[in-house]
mmJSON file of the N, C-alpha and C atoms, coordinates in Angstrom:
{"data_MODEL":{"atom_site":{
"group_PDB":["ATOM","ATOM","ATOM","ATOM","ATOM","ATOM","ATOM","ATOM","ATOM","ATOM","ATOM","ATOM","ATOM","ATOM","ATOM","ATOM","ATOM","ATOM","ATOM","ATOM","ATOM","ATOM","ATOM","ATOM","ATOM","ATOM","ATOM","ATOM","ATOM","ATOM","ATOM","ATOM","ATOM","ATOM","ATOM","ATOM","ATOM","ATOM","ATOM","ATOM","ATOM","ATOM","ATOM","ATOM","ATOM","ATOM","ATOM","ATOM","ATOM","ATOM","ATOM","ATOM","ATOM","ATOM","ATOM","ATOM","ATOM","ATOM","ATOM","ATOM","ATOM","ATOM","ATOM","ATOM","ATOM","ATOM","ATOM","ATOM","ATOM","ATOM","ATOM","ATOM","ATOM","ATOM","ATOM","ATOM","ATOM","ATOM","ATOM","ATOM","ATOM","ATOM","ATOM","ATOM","ATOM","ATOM","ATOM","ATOM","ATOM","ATOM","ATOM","ATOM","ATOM","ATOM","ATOM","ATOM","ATOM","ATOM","ATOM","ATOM","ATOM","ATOM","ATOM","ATOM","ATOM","ATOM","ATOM","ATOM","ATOM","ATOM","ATOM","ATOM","ATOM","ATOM","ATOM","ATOM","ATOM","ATOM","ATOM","ATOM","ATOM","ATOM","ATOM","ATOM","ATOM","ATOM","ATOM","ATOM","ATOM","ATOM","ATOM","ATOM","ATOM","ATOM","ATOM","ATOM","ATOM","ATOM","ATOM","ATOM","ATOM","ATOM","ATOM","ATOM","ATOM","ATOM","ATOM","ATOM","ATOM","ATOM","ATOM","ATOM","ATOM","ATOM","ATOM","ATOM","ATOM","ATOM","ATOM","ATOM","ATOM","ATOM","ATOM","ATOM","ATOM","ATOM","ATOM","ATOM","ATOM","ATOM","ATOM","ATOM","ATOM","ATOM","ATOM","ATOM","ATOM","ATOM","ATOM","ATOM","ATOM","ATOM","ATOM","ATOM","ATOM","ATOM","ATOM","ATOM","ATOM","ATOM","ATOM","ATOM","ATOM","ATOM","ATOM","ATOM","ATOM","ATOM","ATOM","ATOM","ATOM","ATOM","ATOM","ATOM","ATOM","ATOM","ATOM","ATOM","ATOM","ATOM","ATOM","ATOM","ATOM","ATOM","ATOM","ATOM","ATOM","ATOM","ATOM","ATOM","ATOM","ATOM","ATOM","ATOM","ATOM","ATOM","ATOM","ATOM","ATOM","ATOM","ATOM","ATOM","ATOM","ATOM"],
"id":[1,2,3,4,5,6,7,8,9,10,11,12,13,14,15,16,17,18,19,20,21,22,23,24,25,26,27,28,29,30,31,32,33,34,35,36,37,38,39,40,41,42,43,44,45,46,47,48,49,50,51,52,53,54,55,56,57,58,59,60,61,62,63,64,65,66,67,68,69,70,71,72,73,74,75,76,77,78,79,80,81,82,83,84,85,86,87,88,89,90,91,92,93,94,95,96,97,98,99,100,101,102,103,104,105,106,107,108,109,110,111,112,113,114,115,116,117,118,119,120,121,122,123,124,125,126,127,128,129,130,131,132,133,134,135,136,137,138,139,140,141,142,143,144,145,146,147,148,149,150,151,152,153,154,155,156,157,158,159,160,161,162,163,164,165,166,167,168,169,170,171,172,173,174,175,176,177,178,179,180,181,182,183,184,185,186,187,188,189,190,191,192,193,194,195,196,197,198,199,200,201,202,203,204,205,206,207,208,209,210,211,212,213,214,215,216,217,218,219,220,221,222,223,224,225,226,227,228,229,230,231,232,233,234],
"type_symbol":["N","C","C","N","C","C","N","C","C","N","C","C","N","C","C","N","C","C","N","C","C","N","C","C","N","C","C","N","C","C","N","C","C","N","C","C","N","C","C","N","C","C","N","C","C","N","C","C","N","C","C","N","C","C","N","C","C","N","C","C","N","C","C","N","C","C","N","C","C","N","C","C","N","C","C","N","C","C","N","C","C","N","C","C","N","C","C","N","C","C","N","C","C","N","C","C","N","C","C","N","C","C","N","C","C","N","C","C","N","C","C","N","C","C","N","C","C","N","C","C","N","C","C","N","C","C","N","C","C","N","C","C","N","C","C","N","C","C","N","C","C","N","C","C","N","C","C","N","C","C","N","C","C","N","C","C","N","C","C","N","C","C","N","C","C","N","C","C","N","C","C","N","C","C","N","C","C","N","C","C","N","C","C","N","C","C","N","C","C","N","C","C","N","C","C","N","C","C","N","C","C","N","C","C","N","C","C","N","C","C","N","C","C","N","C","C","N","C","C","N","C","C","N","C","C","N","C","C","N","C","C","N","C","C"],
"label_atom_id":["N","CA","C","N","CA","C","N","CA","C","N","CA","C","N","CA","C","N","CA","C","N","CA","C","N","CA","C","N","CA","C","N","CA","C","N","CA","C","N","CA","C","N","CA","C","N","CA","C","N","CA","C","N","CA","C","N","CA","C","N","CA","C","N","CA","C","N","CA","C","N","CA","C","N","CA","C","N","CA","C","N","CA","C","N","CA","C","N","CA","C","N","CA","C","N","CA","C","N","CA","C","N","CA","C","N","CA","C","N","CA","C","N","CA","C","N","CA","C","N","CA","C","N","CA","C","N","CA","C","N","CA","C","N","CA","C","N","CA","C","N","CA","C","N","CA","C","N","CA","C","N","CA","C","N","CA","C","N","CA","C","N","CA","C","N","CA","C","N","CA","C","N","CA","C","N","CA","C","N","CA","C","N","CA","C","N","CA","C","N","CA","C","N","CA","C","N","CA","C","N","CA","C","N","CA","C","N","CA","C","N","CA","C","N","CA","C","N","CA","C","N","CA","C","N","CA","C","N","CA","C","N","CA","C","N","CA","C","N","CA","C","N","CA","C","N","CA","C","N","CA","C","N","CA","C","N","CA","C","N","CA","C","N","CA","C","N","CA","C","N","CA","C"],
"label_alt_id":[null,null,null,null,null,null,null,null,null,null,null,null,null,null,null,null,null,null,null,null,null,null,null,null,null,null,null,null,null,null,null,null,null,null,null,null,null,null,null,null,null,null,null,null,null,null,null,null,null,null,null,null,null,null,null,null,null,null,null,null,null,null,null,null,null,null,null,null,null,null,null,null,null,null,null,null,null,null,null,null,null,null,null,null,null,null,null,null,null,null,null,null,null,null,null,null,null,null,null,null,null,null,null,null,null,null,null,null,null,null,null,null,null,null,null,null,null,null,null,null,null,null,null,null,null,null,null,null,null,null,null,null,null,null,null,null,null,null,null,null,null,null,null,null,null,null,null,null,null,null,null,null,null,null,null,null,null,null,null,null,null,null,null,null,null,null,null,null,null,null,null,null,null,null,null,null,null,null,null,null,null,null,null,null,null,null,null,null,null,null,null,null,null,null,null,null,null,null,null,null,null,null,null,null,null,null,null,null,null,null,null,null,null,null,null,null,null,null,null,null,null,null,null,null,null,null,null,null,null,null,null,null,null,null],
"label_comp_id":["UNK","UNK","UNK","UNK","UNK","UNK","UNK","UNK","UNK","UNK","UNK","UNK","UNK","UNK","UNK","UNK","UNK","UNK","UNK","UNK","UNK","UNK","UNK","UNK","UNK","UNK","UNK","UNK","UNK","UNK","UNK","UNK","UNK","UNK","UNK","UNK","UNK","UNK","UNK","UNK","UNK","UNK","UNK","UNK","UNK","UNK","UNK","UNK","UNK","UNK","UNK","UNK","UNK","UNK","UNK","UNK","UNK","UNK","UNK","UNK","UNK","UNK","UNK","UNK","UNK","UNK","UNK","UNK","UNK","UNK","UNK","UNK","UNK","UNK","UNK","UNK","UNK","UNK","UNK","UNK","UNK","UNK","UNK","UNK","UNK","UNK","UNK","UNK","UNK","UNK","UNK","UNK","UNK","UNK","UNK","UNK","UNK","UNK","UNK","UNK","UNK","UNK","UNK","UNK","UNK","UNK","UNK","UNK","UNK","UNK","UNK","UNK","UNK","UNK","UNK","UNK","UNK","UNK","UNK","UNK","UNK","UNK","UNK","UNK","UNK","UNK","UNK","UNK","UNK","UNK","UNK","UNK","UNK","UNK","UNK","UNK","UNK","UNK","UNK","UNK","UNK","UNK","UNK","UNK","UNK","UNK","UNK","UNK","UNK","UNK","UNK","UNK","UNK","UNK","UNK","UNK","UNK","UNK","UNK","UNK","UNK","UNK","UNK","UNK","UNK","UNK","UNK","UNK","UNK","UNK","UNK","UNK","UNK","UNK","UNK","UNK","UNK","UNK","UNK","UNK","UNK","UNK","UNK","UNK","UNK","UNK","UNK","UNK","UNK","UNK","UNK","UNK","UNK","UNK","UNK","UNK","UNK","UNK","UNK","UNK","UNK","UNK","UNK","UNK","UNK","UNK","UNK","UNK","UNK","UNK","UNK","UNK","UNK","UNK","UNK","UNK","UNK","UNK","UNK","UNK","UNK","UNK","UNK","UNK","UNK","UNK","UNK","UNK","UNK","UNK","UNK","UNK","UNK","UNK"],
"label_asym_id":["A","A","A","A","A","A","A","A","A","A","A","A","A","A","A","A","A","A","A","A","A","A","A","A","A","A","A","A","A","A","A","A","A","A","A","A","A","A","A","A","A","A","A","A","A","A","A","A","A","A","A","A","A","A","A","A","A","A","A","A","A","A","A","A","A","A","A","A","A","A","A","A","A","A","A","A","A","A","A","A","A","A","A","A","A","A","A","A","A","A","A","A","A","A","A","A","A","A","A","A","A","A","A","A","A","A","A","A","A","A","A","A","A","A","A","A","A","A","A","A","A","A","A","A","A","A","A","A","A","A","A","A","A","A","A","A","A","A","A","A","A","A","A","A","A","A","A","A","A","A","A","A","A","A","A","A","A","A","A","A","A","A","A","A","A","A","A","A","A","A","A","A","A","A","A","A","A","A","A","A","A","A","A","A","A","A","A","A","A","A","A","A","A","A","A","A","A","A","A","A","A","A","A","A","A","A","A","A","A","A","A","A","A","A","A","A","A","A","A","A","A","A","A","A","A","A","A","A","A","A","A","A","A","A"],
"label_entity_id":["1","1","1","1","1","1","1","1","1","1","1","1","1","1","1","1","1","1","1","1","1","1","1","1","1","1","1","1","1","1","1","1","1","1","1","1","1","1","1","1","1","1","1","1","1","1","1","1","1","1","1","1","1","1","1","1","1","1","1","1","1","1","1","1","1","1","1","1","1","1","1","1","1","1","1","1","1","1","1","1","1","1","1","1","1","1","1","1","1","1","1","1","1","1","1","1","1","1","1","1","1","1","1","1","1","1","1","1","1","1","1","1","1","1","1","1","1","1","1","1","1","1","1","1","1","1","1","1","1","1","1","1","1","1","1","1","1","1","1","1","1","1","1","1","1","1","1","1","1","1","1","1","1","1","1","1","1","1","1","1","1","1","1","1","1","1","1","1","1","1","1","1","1","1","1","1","1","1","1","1","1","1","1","1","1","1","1","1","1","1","1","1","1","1","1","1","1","1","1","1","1","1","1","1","1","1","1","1","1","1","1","1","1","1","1","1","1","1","1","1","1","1","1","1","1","1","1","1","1","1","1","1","1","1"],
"label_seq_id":[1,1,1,2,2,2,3,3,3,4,4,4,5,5,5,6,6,6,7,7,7,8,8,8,9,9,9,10,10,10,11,11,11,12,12,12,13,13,13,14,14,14,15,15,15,16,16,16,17,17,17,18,18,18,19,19,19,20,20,20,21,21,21,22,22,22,23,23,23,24,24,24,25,25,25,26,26,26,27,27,27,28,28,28,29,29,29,30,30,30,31,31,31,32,32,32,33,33,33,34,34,34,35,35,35,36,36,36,37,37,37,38,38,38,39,39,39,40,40,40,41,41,41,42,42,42,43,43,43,44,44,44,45,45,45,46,46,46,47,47,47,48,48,48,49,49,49,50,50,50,51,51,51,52,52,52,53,53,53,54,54,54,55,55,55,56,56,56,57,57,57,58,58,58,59,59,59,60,60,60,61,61,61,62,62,62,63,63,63,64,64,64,65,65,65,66,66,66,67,67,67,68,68,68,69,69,69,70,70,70,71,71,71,72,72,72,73,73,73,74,74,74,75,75,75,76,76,76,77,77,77,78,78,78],
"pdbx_PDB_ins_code":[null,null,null,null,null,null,null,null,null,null,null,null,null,null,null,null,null,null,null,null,null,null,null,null,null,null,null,null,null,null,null,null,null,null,null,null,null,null,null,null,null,null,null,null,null,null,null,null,null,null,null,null,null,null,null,null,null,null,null,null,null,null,null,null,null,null,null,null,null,null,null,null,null,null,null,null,null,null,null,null,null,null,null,null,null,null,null,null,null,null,null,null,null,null,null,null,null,null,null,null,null,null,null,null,null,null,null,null,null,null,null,null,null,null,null,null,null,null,null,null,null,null,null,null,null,null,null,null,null,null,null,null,null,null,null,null,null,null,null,null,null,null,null,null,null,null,null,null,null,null,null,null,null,null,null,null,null,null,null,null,null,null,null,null,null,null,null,null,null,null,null,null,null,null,null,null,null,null,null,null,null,null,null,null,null,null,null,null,null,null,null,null,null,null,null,null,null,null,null,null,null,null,null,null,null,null,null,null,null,null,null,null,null,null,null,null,null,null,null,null,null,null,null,null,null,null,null,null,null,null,null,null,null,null],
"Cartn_x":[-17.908,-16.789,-15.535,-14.859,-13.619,-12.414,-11.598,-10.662,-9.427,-9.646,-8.237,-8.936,-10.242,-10.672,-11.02,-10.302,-10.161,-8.947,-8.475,-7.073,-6.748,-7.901,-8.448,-8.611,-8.939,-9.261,-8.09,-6.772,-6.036,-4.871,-4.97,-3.505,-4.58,-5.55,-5.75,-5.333,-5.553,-5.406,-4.12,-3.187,-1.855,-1.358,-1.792,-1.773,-2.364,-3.743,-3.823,-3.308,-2.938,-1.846,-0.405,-0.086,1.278,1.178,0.014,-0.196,-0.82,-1.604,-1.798,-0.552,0.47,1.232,2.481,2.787,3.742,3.029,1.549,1.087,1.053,1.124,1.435,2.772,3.788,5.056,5.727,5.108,5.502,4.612,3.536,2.979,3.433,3.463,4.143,3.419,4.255,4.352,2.94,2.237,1.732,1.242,1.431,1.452,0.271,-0.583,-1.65,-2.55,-2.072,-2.467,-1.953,-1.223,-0.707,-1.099,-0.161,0.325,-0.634,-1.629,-2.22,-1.296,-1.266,-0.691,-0.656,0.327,0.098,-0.538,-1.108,-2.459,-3.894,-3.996,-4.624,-4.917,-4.13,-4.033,-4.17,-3.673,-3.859,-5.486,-6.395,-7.76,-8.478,-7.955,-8.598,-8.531,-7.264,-7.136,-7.987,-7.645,-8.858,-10.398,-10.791,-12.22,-12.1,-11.269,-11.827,-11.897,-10.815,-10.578,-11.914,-12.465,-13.063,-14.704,-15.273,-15.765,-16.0,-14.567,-14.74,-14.866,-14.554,-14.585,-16.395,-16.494,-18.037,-18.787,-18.588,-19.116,-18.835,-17.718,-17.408,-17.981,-18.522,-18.939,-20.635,-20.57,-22.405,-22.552,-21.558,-21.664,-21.197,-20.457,-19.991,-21.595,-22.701,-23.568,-24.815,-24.239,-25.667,-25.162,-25.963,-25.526,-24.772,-23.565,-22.968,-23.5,-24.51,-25.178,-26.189,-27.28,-28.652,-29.199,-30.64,-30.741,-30.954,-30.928,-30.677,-31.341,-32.718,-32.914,-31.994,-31.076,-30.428,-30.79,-31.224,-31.7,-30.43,-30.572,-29.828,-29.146,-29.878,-29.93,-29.309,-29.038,-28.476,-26.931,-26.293,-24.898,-24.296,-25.301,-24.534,-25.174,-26.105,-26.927,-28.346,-28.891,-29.472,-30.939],
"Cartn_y":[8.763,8.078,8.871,9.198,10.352,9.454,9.488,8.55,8.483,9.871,10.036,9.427,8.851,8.205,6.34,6.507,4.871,4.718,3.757,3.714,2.295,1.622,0.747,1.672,3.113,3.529,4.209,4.249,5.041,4.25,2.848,1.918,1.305,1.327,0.688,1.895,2.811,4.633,4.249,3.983,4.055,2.924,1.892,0.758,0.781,1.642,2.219,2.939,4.16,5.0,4.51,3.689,3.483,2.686,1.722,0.996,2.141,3.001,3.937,4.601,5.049,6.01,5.042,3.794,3.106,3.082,2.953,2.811,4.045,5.057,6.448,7.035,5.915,6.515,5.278,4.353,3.173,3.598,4.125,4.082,5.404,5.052,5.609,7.132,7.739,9.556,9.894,10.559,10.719,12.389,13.044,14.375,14.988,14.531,15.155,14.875,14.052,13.405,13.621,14.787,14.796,13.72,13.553,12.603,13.44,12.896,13.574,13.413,14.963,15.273,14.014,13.856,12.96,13.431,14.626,14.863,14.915,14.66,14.07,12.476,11.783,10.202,10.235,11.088,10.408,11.024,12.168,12.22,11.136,10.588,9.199,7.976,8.012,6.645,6.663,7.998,7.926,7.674,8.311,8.431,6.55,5.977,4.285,3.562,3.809,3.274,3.269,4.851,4.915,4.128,4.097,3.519,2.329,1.664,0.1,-0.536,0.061,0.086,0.14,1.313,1.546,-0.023,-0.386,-1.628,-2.743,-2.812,-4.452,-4.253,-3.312,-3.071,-3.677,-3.286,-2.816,-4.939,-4.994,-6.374,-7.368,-6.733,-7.93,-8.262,-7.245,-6.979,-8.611,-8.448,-9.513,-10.957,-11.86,-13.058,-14.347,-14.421,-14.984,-16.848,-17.645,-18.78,-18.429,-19.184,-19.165,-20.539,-20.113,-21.913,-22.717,-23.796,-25.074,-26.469,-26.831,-27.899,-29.306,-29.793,-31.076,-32.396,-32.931,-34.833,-35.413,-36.433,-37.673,-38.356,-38.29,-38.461,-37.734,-36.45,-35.306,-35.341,-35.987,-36.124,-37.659,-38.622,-39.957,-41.002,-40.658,-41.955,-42.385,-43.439,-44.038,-43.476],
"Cartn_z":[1.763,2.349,2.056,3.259,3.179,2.815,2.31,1.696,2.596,3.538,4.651,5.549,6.062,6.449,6.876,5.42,5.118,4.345,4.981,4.877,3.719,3.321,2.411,1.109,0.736,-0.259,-0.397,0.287,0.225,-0.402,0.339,-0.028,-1.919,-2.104,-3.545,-4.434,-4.207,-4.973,-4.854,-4.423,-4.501,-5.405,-5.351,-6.18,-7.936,-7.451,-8.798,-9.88,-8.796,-9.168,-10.288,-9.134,-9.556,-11.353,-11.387,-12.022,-13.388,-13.178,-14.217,-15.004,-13.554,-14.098,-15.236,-14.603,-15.467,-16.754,-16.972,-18.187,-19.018,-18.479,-19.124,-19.597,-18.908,-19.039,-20.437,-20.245,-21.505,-22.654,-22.273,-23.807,-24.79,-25.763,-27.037,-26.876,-27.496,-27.052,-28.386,-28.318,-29.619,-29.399,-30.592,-30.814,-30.29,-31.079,-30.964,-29.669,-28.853,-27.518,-26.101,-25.414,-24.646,-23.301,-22.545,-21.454,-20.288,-19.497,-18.485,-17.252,-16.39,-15.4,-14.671,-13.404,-12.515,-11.687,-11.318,-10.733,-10.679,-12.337,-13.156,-12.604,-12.764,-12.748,-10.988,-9.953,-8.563,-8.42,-8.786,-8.725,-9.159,-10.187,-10.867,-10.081,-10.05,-8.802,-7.424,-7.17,-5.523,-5.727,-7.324,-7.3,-7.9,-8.466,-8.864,-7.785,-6.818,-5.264,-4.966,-4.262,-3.903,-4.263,-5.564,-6.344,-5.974,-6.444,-5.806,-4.482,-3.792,-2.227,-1.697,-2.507,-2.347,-2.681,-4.092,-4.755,-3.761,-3.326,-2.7,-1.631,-0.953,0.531,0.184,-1.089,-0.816,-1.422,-2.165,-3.01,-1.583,-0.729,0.616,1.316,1.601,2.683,2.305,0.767,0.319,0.645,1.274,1.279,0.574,0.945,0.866,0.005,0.829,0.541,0.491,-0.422,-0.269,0.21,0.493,1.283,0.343,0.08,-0.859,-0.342,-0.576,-0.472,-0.739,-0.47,-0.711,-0.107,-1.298,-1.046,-1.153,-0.107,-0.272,-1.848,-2.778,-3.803,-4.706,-4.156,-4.963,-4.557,-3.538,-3.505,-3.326,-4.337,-4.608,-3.421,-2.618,-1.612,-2.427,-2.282,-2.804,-2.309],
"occupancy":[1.0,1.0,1.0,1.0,1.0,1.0,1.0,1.0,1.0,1.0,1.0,1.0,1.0,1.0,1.0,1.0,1.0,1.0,1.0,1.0,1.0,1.0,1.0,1.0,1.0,1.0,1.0,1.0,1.0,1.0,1.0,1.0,1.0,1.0,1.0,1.0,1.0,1.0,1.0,1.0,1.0,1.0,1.0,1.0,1.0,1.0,1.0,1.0,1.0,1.0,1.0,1.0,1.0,1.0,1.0,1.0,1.0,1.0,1.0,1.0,1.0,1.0,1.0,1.0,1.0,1.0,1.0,1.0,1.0,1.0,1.0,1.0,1.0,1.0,1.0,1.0,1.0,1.0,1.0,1.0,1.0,1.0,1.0,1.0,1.0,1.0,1.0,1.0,1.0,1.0,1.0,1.0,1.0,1.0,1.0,1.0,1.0,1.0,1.0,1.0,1.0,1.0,1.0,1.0,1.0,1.0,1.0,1.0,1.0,1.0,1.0,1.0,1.0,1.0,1.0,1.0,1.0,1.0,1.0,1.0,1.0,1.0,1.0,1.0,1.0,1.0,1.0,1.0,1.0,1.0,1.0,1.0,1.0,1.0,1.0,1.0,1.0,1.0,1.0,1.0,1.0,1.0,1.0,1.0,1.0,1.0,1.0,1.0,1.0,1.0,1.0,1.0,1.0,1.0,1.0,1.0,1.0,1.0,1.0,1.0,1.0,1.0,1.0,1.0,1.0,1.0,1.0,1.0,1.0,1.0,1.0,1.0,1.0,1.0,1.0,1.0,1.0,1.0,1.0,1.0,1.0,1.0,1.0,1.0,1.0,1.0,1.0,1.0,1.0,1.0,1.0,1.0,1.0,1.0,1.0,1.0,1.0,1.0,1.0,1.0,1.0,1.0,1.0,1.0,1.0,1.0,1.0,1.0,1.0,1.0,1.0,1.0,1.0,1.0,1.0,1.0,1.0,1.0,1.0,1.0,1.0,1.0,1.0,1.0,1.0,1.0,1.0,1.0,1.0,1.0,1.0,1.0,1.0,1.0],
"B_iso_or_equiv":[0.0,0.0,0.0,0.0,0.0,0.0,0.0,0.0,0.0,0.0,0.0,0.0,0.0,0.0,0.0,0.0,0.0,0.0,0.0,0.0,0.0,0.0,0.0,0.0,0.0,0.0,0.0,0.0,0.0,0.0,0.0,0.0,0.0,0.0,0.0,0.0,0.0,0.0,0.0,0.0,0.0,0.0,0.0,0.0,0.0,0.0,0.0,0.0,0.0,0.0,0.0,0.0,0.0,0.0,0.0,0.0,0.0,0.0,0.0,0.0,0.0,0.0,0.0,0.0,0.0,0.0,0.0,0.0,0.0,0.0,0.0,0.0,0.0,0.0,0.0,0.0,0.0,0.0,0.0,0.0,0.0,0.0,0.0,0.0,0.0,0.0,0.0,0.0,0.0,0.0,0.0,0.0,0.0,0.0,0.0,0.0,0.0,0.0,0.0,0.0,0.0,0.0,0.0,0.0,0.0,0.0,0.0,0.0,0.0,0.0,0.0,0.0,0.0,0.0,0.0,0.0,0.0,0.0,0.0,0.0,0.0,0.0,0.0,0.0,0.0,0.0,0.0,0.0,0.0,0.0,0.0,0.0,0.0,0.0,0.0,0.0,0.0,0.0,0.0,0.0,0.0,0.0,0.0,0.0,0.0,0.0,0.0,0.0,0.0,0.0,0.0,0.0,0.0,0.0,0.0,0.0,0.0,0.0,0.0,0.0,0.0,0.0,0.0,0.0,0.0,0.0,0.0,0.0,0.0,0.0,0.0,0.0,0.0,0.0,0.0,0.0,0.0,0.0,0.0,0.0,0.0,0.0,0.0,0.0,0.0,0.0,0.0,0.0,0.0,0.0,0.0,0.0,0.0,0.0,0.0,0.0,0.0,0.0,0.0,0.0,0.0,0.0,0.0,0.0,0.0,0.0,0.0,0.0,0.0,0.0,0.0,0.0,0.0,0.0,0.0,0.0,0.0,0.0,0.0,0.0,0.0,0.0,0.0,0.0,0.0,0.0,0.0,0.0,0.0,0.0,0.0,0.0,0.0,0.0],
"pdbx_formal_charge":[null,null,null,null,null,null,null,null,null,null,null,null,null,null,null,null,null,null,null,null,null,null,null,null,null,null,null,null,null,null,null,null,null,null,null,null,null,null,null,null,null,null,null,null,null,null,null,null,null,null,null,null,null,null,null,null,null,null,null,null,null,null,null,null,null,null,null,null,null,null,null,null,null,null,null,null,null,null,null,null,null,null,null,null,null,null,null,null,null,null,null,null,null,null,null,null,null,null,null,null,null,null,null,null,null,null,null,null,null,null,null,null,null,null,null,null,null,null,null,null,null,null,null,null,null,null,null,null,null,null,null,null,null,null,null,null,null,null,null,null,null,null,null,null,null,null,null,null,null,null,null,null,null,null,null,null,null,null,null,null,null,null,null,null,null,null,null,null,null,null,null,null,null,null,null,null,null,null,null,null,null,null,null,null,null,null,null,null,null,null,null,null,null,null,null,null,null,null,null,null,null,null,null,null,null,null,null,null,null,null,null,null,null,null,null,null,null,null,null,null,null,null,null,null,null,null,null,null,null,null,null,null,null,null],
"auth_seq_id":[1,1,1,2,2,2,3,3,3,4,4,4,5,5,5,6,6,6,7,7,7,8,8,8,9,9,9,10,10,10,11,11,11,12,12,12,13,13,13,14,14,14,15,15,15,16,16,16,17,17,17,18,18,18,19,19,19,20,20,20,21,21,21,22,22,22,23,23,23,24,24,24,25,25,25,26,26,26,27,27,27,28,28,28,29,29,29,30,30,30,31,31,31,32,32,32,33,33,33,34,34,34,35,35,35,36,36,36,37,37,37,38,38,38,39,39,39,40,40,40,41,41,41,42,42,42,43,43,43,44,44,44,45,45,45,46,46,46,47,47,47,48,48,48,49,49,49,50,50,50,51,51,51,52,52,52,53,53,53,54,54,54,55,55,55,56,56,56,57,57,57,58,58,58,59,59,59,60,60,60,61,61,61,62,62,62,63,63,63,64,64,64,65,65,65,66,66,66,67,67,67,68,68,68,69,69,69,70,70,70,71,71,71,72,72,72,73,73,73,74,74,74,75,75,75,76,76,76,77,77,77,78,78,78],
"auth_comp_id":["UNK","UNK","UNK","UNK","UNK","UNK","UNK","UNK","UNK","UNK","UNK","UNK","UNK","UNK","UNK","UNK","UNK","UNK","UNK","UNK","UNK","UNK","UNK","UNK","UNK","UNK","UNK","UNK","UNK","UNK","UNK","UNK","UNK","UNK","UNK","UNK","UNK","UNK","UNK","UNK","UNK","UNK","UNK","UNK","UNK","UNK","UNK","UNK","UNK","UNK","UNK","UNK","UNK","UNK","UNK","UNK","UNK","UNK","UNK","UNK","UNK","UNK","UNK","UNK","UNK","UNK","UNK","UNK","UNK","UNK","UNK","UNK","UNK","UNK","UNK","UNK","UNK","UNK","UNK","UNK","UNK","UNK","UNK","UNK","UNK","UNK","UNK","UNK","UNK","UNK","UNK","UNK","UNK","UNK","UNK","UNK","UNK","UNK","UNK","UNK","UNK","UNK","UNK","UNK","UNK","UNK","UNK","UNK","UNK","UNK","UNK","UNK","UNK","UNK","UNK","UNK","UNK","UNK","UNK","UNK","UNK","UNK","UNK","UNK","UNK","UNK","UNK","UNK","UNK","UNK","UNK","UNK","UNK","UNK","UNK","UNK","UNK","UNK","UNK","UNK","UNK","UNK","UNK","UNK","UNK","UNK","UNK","UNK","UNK","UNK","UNK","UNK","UNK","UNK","UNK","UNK","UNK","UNK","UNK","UNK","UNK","UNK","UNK","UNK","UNK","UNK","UNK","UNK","UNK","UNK","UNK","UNK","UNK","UNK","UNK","UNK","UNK","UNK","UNK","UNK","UNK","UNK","UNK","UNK","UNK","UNK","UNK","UNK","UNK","UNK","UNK","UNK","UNK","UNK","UNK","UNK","UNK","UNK","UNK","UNK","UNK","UNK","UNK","UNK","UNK","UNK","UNK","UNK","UNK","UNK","UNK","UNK","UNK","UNK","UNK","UNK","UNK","UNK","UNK","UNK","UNK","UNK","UNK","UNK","UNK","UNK","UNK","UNK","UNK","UNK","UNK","UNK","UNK","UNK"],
"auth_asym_id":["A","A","A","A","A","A","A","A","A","A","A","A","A","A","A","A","A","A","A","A","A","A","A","A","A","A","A","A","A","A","A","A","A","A","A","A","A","A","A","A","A","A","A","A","A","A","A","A","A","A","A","A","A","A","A","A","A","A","A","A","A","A","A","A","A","A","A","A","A","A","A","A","A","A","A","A","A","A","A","A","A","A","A","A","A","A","A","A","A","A","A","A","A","A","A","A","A","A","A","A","A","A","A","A","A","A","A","A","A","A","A","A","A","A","A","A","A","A","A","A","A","A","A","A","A","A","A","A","A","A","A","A","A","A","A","A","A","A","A","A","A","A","A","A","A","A","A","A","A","A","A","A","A","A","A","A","A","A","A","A","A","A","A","A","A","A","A","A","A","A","A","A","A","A","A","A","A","A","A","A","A","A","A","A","A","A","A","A","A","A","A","A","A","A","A","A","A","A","A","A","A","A","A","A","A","A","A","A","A","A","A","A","A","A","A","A","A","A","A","A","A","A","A","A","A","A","A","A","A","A","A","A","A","A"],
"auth_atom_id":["N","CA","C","N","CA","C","N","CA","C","N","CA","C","N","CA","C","N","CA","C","N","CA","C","N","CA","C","N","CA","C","N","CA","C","N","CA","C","N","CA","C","N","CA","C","N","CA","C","N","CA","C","N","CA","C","N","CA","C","N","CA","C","N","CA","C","N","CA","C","N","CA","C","N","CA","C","N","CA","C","N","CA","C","N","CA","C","N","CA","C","N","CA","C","N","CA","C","N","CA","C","N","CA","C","N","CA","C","N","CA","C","N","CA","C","N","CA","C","N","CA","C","N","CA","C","N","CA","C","N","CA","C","N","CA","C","N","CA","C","N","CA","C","N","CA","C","N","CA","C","N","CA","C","N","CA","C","N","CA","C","N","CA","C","N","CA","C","N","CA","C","N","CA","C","N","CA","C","N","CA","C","N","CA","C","N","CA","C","N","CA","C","N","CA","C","N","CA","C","N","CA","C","N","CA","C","N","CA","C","N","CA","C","N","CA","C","N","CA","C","N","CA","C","N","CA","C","N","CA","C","N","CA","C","N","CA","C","N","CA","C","N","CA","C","N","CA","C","N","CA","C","N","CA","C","N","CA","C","N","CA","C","N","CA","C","N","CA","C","N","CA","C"],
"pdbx_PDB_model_num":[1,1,1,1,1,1,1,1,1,1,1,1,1,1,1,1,1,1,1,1,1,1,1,1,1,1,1,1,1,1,1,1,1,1,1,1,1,1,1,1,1,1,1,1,1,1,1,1,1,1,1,1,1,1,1,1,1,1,1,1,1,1,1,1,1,1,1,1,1,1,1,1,1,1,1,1,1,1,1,1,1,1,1,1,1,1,1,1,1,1,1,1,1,1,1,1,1,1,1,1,1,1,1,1,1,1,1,1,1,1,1,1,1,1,1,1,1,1,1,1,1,1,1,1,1,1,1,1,1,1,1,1,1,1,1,1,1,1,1,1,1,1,1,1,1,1,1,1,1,1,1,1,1,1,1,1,1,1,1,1,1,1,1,1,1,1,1,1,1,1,1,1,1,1,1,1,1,1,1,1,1,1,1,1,1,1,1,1,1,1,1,1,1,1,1,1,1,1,1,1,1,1,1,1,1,1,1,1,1,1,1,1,1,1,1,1,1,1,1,1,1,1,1,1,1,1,1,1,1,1,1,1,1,1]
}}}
């Protein structure tokens, strides 16, 4: 799935994005840990997008209800 292709994996990557990068820019500086590129963080975002997009597609395909025997009895009739 091409991501310039889907315009669903493109607007969550951006949402991701943004949401990664504020978390990179608030969290505390630490020495020995440098801050990953923001090109870094937008490869990440497209490949989780993409990821999840994949998941909810494949998790949308399976049915929704299953069939359910229901008695009279089972919603309060005698």
């Amino acid at each position: 799935m091409g991501s310039r292709s889907n315009p669903q994996v493109s607007e969550l990557a951006s949402r991701i994005f943004i949401e990664l990068a504020s978390r990179v820019v608030l969290a505390p500086a630490q020495p020995d840990k440098p801050k990953p590129a923001p090109e870094v963080l937008a490869r990440m975002s497209f490949k989780l997008a993409e990821a999840f997009v994949a998941v909810d597609e494949e998790h949308g395909s399976e049915p929704v209800t299953k069939a359910y025997e229901v008695k009279l009895s089972d919603v309060g009739g005698t």
